[in-house]
C-alpha positions, 0 to 999 in steps of 0.5 A, a space after each residue: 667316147 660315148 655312152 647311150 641314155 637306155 630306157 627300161 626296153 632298149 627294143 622299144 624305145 630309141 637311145 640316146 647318144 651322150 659323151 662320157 664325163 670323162 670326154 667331156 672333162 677332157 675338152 675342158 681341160 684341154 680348152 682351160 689349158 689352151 687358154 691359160 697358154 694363150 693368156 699366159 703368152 700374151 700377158 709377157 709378150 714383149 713389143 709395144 703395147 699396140 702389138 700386145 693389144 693387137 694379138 689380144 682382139 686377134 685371139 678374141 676374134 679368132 675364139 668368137 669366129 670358132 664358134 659362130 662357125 661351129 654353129 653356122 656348119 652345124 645349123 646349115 647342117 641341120 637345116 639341109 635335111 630339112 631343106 631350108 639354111 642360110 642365105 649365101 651373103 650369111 655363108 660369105 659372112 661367116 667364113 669370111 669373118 673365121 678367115 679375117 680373123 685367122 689371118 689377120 692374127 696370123 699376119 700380126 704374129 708372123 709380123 712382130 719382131 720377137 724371137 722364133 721360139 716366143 712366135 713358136 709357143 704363140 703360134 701353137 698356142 693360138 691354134 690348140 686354142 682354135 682347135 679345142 674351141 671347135 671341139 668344145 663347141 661341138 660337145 657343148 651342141 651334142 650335149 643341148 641336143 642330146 638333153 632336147 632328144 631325152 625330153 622329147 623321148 621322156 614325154 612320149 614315155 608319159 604321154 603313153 603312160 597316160 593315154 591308157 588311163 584317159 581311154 574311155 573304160 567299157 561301162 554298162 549301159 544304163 538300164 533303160 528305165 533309169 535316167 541318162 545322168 545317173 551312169 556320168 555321177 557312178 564315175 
């Protein structure tokens, strides 16, 4: 499931952990297919036009709050360690929005007067859909991270490949009869 960045000396140099293409191909195929579901649902679902509409704006805001709390738990995350985060009306604001949004879809699909196995195969849809929508996000994030963590590992390597060249070189002193200038123009 993942696969490590190795530089030239593993013991010097930290790794940097990635997820393997085969992983990640599998979350966006996973997510394609959760999407073409939910599309393929929603375009032949039977009803009124305002209910189509309705569970239309219902998997959009759920998708939308997938991912703003996917972030918001990561960035909170993230920012514990440094001891910072958010406000808690943020926090009030985010879960609550992912909770509107999932239980109002939730409510409208339970509500519609369809047959079972059509609310069935929309209800299974929706949810792969917001599960594979957390699991995309969290690799879209490893893998931001992972490139920030390999630029920062790649200008140490170059700052310390150029810091011995930028040292001063053990010169001779000039002799005490020549002028000051003459050891500066050898260089």
């Amino acid at each position: 499931m993942s696969r490590h960045s190795a530089s030239p000396s593993p013991s010097s140099t930290p790794l940097v952990q990635r997820d393997t293409s085969a992983w990640q191909l599998q979350v966006w195929v996973s997510f394609g297919i959760a999407a073409f579901c939910c599309a393929v649902g929603l375009a032949w679902l039977p009803g009124e036009r305002l209910e189509q509409i309705f569970m239309v704006m219902g998997y959009v805001f759920c998708l939308s709050a997938v991912f703003m709390l996917a972030k918001f738990v990561r960035d909170n995350q993230a920012a514990a360690r440094r001891g910072a985060g958010d406000t808690p009306l943020f926090k009030i604001v985010v879960w609550g929005g992912f909770g509107v949004a999932v239980g109002l879809t939730g409510w409208g699909l339970a509500d519609m007067e369809i047959s079972p196995t059509y609310k069935a195969f929309l209800g299974v849809s929706w949810l792969y859909l917001l599960t594979t929508a957390f699991t995309l996000a969290k690799m879209l994030r490893d893998r931001h991270e992972a490139d920030l963590a390999e630029a920062r590992l790649q200008g140490r390597r170059e700052a310390m490949q150029t810091a011995p060249a930028a040292a001063p070189t053990a010169q001779e002193p000039p002799a005490p009869d020549a002028p000051a200038h003459a050891g500066r123009a050898a260089n």
